[in-house]
LONULO-256725 format. One record per residue: residue number from 1; y, z, x of N, C-alpha, C in turn. Coordinates in steps of 0.1 Angstrom, whole numbers, plus 5000, padded with zeros to 4 digits. Layout:
residues N
{atom NUM,{Y,Z,X},{Y,Z,X},{Y,Z,X}}
...
END
This chain:
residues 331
{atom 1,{7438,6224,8676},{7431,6214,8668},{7419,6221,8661}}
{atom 2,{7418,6218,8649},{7409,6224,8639},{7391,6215,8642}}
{atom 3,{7381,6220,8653},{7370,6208,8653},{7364,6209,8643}}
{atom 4,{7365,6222,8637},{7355,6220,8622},{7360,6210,8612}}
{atom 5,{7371,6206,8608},{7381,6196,8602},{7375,6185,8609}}
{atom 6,{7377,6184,8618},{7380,6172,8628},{7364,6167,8624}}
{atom 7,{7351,6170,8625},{7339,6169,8627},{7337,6168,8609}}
{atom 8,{7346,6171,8601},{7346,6164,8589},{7348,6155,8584}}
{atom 9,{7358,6153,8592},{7364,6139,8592},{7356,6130,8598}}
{atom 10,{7355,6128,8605},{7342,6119,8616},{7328,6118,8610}}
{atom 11,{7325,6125,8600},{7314,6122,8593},{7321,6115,8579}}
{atom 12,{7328,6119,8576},{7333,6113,8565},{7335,6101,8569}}
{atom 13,{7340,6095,8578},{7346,6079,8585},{7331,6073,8587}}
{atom 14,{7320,6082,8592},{7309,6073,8595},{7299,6068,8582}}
{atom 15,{7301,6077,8570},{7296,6077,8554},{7306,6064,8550}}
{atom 16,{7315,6061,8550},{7323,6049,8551},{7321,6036,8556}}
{atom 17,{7317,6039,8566},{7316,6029,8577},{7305,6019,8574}}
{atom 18,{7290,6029,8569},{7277,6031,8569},{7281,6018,8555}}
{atom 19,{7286,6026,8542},{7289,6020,8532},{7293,6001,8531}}
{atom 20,{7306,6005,8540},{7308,5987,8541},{7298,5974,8545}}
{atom 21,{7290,5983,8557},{7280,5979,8566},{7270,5971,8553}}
{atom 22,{7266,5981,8545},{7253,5982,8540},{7258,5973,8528}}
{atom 23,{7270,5968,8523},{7277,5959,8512},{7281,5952,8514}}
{atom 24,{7277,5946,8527},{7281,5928,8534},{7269,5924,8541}}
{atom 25,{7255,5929,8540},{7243,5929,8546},{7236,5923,8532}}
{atom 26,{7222,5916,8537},{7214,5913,8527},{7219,5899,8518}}
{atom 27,{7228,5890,8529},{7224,5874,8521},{7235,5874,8511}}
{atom 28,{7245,5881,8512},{7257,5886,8499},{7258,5898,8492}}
{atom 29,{7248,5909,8495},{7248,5917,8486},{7254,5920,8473}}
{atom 30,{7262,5931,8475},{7269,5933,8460},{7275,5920,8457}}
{atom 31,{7285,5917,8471},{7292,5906,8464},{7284,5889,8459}}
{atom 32,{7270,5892,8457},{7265,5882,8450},{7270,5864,8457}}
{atom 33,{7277,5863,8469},{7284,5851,8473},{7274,5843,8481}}
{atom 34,{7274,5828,8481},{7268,5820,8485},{7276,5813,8487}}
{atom 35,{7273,5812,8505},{7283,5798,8510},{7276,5786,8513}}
{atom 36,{7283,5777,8507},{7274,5765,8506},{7281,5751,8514}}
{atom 37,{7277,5746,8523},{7283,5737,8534},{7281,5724,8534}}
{atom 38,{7286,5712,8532},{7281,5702,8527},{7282,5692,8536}}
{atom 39,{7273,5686,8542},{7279,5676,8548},{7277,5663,8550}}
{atom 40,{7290,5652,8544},{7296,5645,8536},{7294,5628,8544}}
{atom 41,{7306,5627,8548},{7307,5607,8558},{7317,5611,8563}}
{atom 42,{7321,5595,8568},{7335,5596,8572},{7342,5594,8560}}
{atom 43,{7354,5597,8564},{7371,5597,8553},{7372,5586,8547}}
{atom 44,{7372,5574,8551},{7369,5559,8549},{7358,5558,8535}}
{atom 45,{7350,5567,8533},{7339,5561,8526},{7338,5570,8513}}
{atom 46,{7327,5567,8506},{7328,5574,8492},{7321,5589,8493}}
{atom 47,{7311,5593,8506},{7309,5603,8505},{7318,5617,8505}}
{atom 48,{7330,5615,8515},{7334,5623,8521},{7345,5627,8509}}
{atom 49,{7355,5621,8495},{7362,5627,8487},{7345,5631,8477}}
{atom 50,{7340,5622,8474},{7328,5629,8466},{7325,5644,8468}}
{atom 51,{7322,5644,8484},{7314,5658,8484},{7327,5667,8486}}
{atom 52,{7339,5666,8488},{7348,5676,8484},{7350,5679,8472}}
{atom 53,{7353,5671,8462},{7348,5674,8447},{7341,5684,8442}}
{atom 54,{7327,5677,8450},{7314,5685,8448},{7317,5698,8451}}
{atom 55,{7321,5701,8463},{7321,5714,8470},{7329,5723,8457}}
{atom 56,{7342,5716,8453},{7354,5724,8448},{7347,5727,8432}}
{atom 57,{7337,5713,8428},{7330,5721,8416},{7322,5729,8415}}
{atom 58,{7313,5732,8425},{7304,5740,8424},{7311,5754,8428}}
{atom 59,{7321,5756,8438},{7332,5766,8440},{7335,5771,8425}}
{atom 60,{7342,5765,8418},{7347,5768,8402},{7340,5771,8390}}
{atom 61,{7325,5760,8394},{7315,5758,8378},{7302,5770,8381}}
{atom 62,{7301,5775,8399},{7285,5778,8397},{7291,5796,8401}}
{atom 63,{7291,5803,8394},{7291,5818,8401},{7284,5823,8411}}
{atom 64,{7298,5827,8417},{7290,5832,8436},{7288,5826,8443}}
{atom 65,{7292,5809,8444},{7288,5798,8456},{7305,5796,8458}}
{atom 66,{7305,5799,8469},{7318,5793,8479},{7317,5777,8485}}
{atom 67,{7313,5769,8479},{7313,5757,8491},{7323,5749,8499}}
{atom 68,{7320,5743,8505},{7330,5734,8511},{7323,5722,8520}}
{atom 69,{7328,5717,8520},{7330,5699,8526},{7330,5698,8541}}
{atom 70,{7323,5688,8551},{7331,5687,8563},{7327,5670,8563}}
{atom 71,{7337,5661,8568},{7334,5650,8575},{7327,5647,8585}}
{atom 72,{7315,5638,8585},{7307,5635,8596},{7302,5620,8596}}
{atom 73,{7293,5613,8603},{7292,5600,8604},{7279,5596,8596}}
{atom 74,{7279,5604,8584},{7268,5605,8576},{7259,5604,8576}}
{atom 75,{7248,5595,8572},{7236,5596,8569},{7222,5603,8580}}
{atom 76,{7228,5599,8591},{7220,5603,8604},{7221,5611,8608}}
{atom 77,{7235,5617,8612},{7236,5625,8613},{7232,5641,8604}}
{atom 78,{7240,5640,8593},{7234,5647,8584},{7220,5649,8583}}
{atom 79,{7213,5643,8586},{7202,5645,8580},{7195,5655,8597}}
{atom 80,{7203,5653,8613},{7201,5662,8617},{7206,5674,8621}}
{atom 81,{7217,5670,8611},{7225,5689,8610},{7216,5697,8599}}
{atom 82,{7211,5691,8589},{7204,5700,8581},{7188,5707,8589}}
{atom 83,{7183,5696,8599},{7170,5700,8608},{7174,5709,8617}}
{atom 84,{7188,5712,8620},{7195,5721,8630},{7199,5732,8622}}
{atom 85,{7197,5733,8609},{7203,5742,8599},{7216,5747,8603}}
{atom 86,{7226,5732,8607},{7240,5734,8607},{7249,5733,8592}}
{atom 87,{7243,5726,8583},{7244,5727,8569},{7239,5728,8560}}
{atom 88,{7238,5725,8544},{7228,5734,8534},{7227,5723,8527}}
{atom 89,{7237,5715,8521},{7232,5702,8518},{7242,5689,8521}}
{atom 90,{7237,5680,8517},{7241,5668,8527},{7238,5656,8517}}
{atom 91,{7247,5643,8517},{7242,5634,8513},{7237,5621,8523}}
{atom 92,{7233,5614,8522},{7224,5602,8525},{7215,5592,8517}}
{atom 93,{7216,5581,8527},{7206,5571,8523},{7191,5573,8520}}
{atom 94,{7185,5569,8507},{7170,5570,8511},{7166,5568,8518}}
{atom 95,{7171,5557,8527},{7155,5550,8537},{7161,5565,8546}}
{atom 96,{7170,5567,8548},{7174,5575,8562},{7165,5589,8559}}
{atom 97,{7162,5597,8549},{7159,5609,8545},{7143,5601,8547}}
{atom 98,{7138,5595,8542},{7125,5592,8541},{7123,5592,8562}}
{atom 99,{7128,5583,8568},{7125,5583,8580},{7127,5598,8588}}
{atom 100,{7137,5606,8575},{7140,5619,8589},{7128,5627,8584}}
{atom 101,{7118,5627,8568},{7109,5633,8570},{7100,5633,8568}}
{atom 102,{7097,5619,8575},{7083,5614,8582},{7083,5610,8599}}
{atom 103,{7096,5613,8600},{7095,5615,8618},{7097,5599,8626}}
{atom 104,{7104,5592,8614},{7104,5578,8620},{7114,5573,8627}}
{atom 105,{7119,5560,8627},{7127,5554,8640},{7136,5567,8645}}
{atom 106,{7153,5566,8642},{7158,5581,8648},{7149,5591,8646}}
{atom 107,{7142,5592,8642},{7138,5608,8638},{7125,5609,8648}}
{atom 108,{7118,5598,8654},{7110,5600,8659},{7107,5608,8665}}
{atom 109,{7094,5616,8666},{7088,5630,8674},{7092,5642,8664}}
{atom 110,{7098,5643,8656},{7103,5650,8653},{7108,5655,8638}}
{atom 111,{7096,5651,8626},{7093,5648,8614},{7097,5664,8609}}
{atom 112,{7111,5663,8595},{7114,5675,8591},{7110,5677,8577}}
{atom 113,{7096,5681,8576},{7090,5682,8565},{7092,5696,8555}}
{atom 114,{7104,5700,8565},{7113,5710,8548},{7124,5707,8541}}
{atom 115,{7128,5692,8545},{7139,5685,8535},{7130,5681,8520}}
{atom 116,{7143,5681,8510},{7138,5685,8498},{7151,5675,8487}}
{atom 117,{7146,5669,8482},{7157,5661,8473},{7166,5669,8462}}
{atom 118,{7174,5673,8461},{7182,5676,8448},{7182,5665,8436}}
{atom 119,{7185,5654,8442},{7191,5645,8428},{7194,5633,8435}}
{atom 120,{7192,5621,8430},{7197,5609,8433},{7213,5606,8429}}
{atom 121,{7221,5600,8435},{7237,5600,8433},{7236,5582,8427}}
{atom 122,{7251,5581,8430},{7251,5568,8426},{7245,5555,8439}}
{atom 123,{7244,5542,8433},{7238,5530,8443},{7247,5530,8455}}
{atom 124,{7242,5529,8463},{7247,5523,8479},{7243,5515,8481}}
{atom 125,{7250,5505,8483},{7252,5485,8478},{7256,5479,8491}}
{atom 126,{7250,5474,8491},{7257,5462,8505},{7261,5454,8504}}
{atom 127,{7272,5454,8512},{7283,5448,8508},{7286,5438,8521}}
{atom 128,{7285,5426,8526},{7290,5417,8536},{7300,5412,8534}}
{atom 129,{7312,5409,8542},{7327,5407,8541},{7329,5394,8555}}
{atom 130,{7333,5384,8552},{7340,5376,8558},{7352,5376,8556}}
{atom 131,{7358,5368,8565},{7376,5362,8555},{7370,5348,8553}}
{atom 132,{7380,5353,8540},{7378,5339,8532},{7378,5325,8535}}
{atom 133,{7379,5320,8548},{7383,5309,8555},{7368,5308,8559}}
{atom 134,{7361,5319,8565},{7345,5319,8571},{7337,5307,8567}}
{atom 135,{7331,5299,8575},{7321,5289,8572},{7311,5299,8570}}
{atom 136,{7307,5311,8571},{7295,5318,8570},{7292,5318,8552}}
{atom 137,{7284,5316,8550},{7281,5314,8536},{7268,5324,8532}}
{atom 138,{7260,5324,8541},{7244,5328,8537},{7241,5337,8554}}
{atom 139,{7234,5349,8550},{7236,5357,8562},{7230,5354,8580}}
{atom 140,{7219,5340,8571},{7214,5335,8578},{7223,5327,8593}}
{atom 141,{7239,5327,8584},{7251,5313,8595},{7253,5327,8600}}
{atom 142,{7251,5338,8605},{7259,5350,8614},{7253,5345,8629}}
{atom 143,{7241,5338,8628},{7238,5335,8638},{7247,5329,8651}}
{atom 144,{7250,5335,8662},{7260,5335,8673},{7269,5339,8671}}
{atom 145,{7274,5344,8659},{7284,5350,8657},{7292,5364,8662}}
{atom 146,{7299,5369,8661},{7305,5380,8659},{7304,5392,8648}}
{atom 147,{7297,5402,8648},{7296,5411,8640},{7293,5427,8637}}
{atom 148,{7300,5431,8628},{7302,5446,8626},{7287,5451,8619}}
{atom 149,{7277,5453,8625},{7265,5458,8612},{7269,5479,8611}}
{atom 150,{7282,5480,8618},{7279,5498,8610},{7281,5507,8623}}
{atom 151,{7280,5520,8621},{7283,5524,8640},{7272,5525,8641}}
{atom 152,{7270,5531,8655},{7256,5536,8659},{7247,5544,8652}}
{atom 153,{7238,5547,8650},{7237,5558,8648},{7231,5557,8634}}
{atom 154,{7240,5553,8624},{7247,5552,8613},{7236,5547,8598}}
{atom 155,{7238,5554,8587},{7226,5548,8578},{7228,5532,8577}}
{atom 156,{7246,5528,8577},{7247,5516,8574},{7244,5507,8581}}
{atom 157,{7238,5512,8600},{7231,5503,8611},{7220,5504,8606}}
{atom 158,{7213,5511,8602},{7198,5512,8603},{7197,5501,8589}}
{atom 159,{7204,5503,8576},{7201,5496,8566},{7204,5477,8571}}
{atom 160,{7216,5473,8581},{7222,5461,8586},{7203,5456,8592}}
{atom 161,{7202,5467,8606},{7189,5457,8607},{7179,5454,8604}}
{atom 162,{7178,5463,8592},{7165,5462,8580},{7170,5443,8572}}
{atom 163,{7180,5444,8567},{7184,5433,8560},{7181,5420,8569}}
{atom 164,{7191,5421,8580},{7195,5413,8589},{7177,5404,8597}}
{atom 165,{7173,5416,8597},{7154,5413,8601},{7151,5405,8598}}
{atom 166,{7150,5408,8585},{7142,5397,8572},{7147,5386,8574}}
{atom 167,{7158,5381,8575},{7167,5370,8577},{7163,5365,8587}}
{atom 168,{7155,5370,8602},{7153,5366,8614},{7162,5369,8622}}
{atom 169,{7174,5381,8620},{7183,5380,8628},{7183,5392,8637}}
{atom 170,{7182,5393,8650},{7176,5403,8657},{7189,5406,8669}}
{atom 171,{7197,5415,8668},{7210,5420,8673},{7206,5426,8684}}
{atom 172,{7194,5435,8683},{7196,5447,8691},{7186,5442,8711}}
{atom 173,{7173,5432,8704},{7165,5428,8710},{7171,5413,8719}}
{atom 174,{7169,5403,8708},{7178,5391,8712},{7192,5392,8711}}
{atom 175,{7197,5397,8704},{7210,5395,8707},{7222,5383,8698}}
{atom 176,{7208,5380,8691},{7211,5370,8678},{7226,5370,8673}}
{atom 177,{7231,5379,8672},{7247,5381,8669},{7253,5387,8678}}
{atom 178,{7267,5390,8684},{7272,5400,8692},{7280,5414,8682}}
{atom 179,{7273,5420,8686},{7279,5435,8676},{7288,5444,8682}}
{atom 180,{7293,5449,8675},{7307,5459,8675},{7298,5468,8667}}
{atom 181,{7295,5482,8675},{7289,5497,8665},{7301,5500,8665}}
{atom 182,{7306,5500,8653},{7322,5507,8647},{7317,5509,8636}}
{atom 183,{7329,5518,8630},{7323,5531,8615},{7333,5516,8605}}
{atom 184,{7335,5523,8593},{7341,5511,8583},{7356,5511,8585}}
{atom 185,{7365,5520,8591},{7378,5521,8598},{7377,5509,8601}}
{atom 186,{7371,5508,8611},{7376,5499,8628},{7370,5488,8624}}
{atom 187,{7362,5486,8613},{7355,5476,8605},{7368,5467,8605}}
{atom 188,{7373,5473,8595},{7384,5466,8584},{7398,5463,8595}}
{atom 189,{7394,5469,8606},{7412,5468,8619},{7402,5452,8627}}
{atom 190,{7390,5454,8628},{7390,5439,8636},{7388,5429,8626}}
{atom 191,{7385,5431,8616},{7388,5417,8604},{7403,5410,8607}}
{atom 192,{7404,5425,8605},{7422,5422,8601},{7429,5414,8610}}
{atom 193,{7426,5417,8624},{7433,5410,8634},{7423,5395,8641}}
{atom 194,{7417,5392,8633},{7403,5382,8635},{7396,5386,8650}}
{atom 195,{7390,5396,8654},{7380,5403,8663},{7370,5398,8658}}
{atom 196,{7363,5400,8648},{7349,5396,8642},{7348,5388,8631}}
{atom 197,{7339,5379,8632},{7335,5374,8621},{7331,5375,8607}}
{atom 198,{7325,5390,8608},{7321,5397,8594},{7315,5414,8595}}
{atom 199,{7315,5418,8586},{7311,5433,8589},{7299,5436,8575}}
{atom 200,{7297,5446,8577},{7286,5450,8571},{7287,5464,8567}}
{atom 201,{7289,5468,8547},{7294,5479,8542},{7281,5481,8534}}
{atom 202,{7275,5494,8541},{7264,5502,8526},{7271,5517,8523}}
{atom 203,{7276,5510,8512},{7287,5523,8504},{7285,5516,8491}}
{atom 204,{7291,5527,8481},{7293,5531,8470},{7304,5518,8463}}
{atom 205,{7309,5515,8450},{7315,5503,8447},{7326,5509,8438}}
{atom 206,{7332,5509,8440},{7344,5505,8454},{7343,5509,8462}}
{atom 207,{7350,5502,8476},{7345,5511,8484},{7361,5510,8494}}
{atom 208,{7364,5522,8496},{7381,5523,8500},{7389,5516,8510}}
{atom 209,{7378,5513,8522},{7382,5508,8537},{7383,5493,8527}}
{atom 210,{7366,5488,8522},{7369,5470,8515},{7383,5469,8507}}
{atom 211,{7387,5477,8495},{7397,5476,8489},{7414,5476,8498}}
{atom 212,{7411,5482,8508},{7424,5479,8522},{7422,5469,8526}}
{atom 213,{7410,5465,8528},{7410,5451,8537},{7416,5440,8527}}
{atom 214,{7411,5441,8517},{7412,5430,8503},{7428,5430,8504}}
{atom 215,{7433,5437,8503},{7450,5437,8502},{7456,5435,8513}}
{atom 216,{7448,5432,8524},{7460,5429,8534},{7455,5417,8541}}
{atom 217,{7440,5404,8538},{7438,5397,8541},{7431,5389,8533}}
{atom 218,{7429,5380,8530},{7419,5374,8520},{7405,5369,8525}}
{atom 219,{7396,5383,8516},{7380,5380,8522},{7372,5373,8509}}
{atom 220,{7359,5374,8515},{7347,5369,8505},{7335,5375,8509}}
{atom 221,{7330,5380,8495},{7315,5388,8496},{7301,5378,8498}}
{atom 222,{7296,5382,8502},{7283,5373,8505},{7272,5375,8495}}
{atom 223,{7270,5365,8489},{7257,5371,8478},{7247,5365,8491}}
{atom 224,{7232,5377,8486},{7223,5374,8490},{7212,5361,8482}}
{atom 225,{7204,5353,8487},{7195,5349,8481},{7184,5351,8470}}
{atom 226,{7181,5347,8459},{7172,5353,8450},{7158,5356,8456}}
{atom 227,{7151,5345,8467},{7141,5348,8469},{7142,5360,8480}}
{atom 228,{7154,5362,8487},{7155,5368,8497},{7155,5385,8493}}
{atom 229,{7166,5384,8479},{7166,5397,8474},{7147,5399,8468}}
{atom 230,{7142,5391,8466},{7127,5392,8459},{7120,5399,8472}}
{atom 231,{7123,5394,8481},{7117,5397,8498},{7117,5413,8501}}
{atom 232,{7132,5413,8499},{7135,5429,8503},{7132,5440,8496}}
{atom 233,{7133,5438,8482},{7128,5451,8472},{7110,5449,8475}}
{atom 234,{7102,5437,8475},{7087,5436,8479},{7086,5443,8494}}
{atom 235,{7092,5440,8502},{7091,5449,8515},{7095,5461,8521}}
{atom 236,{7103,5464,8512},{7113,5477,8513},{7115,5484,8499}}
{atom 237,{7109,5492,8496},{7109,5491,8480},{7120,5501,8478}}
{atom 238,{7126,5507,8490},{7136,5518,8490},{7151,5508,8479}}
{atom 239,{7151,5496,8486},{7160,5487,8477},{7159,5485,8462}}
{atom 240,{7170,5479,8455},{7167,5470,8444},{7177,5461,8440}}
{atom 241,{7175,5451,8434},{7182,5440,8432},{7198,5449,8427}}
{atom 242,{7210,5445,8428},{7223,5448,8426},{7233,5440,8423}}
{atom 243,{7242,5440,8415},{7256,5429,8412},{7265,5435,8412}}
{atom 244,{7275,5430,8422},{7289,5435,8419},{7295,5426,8410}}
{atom 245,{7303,5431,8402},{7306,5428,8395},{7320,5418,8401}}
{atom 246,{7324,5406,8396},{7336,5396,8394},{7350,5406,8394}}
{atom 247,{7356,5404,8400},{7370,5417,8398},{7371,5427,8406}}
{atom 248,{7363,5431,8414},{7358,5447,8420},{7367,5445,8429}}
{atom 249,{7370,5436,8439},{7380,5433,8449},{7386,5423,8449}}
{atom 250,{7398,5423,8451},{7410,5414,8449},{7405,5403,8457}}
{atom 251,{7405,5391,8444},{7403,5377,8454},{7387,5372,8449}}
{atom 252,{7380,5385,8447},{7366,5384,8442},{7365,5375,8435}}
{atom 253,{7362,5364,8429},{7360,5357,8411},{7345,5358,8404}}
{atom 254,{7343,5356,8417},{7326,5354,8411},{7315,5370,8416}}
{atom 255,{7306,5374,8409},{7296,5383,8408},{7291,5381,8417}}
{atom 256,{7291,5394,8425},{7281,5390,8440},{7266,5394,8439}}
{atom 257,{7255,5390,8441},{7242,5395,8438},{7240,5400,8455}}
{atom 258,{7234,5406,8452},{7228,5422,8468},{7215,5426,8461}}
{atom 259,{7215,5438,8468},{7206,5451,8468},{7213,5462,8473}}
{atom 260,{7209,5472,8465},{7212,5483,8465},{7197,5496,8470}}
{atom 261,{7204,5510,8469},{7195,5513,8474},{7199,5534,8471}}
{atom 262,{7190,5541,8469},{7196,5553,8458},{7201,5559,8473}}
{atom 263,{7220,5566,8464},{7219,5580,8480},{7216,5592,8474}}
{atom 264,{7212,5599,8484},{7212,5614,8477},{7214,5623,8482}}
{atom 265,{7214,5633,8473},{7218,5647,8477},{7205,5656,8482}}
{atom 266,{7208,5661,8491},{7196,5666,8501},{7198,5681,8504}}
{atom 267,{7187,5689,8507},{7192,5700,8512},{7176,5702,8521}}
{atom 268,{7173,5723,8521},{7159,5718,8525},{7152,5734,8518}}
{atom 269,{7142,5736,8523},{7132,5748,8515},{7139,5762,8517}}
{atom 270,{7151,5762,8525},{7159,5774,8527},{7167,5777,8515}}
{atom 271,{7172,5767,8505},{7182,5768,8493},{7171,5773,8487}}
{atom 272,{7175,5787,8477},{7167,5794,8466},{7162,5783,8457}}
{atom 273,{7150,5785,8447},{7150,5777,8439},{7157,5783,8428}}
{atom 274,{7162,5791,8425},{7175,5797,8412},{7186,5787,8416}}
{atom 275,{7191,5789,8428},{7209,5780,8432},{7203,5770,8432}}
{atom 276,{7193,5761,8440},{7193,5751,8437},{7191,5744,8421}}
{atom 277,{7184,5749,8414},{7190,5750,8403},{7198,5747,8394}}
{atom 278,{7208,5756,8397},{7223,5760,8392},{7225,5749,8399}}
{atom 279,{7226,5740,8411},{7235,5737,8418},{7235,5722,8410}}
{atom 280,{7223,5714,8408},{7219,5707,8401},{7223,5704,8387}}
{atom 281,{7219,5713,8383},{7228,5716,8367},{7240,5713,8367}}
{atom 282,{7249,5716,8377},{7265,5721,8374},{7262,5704,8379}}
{atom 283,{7265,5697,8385},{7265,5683,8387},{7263,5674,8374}}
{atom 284,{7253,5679,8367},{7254,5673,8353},{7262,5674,8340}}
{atom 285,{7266,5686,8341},{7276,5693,8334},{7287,5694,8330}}
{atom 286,{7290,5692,8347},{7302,5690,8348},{7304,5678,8357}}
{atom 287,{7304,5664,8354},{7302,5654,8361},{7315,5651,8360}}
{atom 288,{7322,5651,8349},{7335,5648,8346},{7346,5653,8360}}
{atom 289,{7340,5662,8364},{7351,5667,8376},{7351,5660,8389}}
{atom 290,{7336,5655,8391},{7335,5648,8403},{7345,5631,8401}}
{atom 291,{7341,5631,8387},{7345,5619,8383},{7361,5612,8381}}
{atom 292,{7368,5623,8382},{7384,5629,8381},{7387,5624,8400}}
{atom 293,{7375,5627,8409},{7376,5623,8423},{7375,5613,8425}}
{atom 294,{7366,5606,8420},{7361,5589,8428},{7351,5582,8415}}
{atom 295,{7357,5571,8409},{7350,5564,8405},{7335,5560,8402}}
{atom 296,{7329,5560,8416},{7313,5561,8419},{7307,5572,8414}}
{atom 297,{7314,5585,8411},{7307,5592,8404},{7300,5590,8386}}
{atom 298,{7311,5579,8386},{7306,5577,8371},{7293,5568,8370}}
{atom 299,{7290,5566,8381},{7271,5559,8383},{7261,5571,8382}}
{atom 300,{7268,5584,8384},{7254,5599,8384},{7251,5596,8369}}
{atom 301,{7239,5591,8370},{7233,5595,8362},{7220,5605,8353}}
{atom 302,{7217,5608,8346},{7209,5620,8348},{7193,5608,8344}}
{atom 303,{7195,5596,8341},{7185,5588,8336},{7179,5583,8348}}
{atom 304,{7189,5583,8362},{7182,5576,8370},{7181,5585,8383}}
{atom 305,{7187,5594,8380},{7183,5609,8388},{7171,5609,8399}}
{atom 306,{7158,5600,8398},{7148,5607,8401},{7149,5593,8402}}
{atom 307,{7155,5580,8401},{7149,5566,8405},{7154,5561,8418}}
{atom 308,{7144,5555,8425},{7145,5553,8440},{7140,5561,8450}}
{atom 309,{7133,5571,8447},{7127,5581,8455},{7118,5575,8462}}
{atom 310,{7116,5576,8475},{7109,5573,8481},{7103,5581,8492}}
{atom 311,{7090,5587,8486},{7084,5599,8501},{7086,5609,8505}}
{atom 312,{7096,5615,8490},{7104,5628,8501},{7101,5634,8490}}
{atom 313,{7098,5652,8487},{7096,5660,8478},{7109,5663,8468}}
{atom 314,{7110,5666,8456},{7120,5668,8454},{7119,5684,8448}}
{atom 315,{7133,5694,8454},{7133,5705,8455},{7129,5714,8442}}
{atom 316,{7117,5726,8438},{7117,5727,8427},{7128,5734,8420}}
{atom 317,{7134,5737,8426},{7148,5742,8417},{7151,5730,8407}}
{atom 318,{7153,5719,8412},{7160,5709,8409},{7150,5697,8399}}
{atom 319,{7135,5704,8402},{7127,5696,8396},{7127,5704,8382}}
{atom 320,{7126,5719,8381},{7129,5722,8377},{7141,5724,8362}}
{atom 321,{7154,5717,8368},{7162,5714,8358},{7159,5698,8352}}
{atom 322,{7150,5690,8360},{7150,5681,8353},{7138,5680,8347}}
{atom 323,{7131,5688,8346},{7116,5686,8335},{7123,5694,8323}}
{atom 324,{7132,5704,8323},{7142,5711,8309},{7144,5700,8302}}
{atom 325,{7153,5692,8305},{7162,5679,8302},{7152,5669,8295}}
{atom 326,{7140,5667,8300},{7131,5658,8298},{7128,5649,8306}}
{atom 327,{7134,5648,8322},{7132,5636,8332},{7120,5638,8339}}
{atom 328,{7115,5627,8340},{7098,5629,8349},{7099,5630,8364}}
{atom 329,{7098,5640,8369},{7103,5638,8386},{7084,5637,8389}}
{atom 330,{7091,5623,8402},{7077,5618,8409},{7071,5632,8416}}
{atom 331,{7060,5633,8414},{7050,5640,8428},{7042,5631,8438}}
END
């Protein structure tokens, strides 16, 4: 055996080696790639095809971002996988982002003051569902009843006992109603088989689990009160008055009046301000693609981008693209 060869060879393999090493180091190097991890709702709801969308547009429209999508129990969660830096960005409820970064109800002890807003998405509307047979009329008759306000955890529980409060209706302390913490699945399975008396949906309009329920039993939406909606946007300003519109679900006839309330896209001071940026942009640009996915995307707007903010910084990448455009992002 030739060791002078041999000892050429072995330096030559280590000049190689060195090479690969040094071109998958440094955050993407050459290959310029950014993996971007999103995380979405449950399947049931409008986050989770949205943020696959999202993932698969910014994959296609933004150069060098890989992203992708995972199903989770949204808003609460999310908001502590991004404090765990288990993901990069995330959608949710205002009030829920506001309380994870000021350290409040879930979040207590434990305030994450490097979340950062991207962009406001479309309204998250509440939505109350009886069957249509229900004497419940006004949210106030839930009282002794049976009812779904959302799972545990969940932005759509935290927004149920915000509403339900105001009303005097107290689930958790008295016991005012008997609750089922189920996600919007298991919502729409005990309707169905008369389990509960009514459930409680803060989602996007339409909303997929309501539209299954509508076709396999005959419900009715609950409009809220005018002084009551006056109550909630004065005490909770994260809200604002909302109408569903007559026709949205089968059986519907009449315009439901609610409140609504902005979701958004979140990330935190770890996203560049360049990609966040870009990432922002491509959302506006190419909105048409998210919109090819789910309906509710045709609510992004770039007019109201920055309305409903409540308390939370908004990222300067992204403040950034929107002082270009001409939109006034709050300080």
């Amino acid at each position: 055996m030739d060791i002078k060869r041999l000892g050429k060879t072995a330096l030559l393999m280590l000049f190689i080696m060195m090479f690969v090493i040094s071109a998958g180091c440094g955050g993407g190097g050459d290959t310029n790639e950014h993996v971007i991890n999103i995380a979405t709702g449950t399947t049931s709801g409008v986050y989770y095809p949205l943020g696959n969308g999202l993932a698969q547009m910014w994959t296609d429209r933004v150069e060098g971002v890989k992203a992708s999508a995972q199903a989770t129990e949204a808003s609460v969660q999310n908001m502590n996988l991004l404090q765990k830096k288990e993901t990069d960005v995330a959608f949710s409820m205002n009030q829920v982002v506001a309380n994870a970064y000021n350290g409040e109800d879930k979040f207590k002890g434990r305030a994450n003051k490097n979340l950062r807003v991207l962009t406001a998405l479309y309204p998250n509307v509440v939505q109350i569902v009886v069957p249509k047979n229900s004497d419940v009329n006004s949210i106030k008759d839930l009282n002794g009843k049976k009812f779904v306000p959302g799972a545990a955890g969940s932005g759509t529980e935290t927004s149920a006992r915000e509403i339900l409060g105001l009303y005097g209706i107290d689930y958790v302390e008295r016991q005012d109603v008997k609750v089922d913490y189920v996600g919007f699945t298991q919502a729409v399975e005990l309707l169905k088989n008369r389990q509960t008396d009514g459930a409680y949906f803060s989602a996007g309009v339409p909303n997929a689990a309501l539209m299954d329920l509508s076709n396999s039993i005959d419900i009715r939406l609950i409009s809220l009160e005018q002084d009551m909606i006056d109550k909630i946007v004065s005490e909770m300003p994260w809200y604002f008055p909302y109408t569903i519109p007559a026709g949205t679900y089968k059986g519907q006839d009449e315009d439901i009046h609610t409140v609504a309330q902005a979701n958004l896209l979140v990330t935190t001071t770890d996203l560049s301000e360049d990609l966040a940026y870009e990432l922002t942009k491509a959302i506006f640009e190419y909105k048409s693609d998210l919109e090819a996915v789910h309906s509710a995307a045709k609510r992004i707007k770039k007019e109201t981008a920055m309305s409903g903010l409540v308390g939370v910084p908004v990222h300067p990448g992204a403040a950034r693209y929107f002082e270009e455009i001409g939109i006034e992002v709050p300080k």
